[in-house]
C-alpha positions in Angstrom: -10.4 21.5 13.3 -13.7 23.4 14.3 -16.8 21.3 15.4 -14.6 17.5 15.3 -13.2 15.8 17.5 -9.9 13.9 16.4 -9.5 10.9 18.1 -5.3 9.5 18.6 -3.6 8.7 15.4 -2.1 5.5 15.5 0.9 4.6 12.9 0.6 1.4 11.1 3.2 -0.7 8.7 1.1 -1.5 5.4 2.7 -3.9 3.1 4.0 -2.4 -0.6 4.7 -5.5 -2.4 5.8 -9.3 -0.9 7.8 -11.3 -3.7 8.7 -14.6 -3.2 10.5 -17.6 -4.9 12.2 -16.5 -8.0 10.7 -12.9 -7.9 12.3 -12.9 -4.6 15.7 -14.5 -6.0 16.0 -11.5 -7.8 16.0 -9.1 -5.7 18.1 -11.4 -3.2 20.7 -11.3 -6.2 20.3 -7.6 -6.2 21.1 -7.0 -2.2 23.8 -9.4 -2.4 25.4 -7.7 -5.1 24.5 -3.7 -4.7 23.8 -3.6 -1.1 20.0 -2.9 0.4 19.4 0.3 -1.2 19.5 -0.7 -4.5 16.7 -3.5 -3.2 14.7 0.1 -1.8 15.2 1.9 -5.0 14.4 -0.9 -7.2 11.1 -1.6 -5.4 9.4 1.8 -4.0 8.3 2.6 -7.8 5.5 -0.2 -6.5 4.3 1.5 -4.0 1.4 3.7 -5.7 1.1 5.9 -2.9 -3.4 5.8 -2.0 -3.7 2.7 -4.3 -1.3 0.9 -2.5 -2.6 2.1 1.1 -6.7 1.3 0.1 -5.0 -2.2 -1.6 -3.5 -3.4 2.4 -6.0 -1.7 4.6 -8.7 -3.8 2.2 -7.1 -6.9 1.8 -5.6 -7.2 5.8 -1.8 -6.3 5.0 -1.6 -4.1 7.4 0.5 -4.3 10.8 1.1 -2.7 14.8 4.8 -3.1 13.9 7.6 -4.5 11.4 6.0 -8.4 10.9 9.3 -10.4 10.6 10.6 -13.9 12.0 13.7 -15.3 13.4 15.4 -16.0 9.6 14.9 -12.3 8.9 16.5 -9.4 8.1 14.9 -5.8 9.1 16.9 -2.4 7.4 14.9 0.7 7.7 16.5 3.7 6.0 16.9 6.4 8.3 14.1 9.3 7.5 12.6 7.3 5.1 9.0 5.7 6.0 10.0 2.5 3.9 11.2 -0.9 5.9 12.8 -3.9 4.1 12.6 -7.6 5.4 13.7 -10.2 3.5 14.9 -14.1 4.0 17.5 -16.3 2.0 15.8 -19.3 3.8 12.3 -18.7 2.8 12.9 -16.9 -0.2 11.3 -14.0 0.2 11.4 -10.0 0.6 8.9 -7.5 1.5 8.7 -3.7 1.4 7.1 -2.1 3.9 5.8 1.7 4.5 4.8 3.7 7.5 1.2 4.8 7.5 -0.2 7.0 10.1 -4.1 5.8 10.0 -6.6 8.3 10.7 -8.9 7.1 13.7 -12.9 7.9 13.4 -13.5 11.4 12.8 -16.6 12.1 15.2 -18.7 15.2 14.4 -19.0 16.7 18.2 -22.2 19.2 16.9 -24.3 19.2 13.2 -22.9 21.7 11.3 -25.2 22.7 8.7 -24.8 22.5 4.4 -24.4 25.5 2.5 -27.5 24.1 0.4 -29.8 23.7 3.6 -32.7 26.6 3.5 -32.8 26.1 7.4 -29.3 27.4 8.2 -29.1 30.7 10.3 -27.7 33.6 8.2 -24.0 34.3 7.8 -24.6 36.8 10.4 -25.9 35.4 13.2 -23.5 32.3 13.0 -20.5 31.6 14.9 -17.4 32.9 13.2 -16.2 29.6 11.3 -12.6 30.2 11.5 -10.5 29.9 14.9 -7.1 31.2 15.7 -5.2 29.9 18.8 -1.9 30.9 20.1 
């Protein structure tokens, strides 16, 4: 990317949805019975992709790795970003999603606006598109 610097992209684990109690019960009932993947394809309709992402990074639900205690159970799916943890003793179960966060993008040099009268001419600027091999 011409004229930015990209600082190192760390992956995060945001939180989709956390049920609990009898919400939980359910889909307890459902792991029991159909196995974990029927727990990941009854819950990923909830994850509404941006919505969802804005929703944890806003509210804190957001994590360096798959939050869990010593009563849990952790199934990822293999090439699938999603992570399930759940817990017959609390009653709970929690989908999680992989999230590469962007770090600060950090202009190295201005670069001026189309709009902006004091820009030099198409022809005296720098070619704006860069191909390296």
């Amino acid at each position: 990317m011409a004229g930015y610097e990209l600082k190192e992209r760390t992956p995060r684990w945001i939180s989709v949805v956390f049920l609990q109690g009898t919400e939980a019960d359910a889909v307890l009932g459902l792991i029991d019975r159909s196995g974990a993947s029927a727990a990941f394809d009854y819950l990923q309709p909830r994850d509404l992709g941006e919505a969802t992402t804005d929703a944890a990074l806003e509210n804190g639900y957001v994590y360096d790795r798959i939050p869990a205690g010593r009563t849990d159970h952790i199934i990822e799916h293999d090439g699938s970003p999603y992570a399930l943890t759940y817990s017959r003793t609390y009653r709970y179960v929690s989908l999680l999603r992989w999230h590469p966060l962007e770090s600060e993008v950090v202009p190295t040099r201005p670069i001026p606006r189309r709009d902006d009268i004091w820009a030099a001419p198409r022809s005296t600027r720098q070619a704006e598109r860069t191909v390296t091999l």
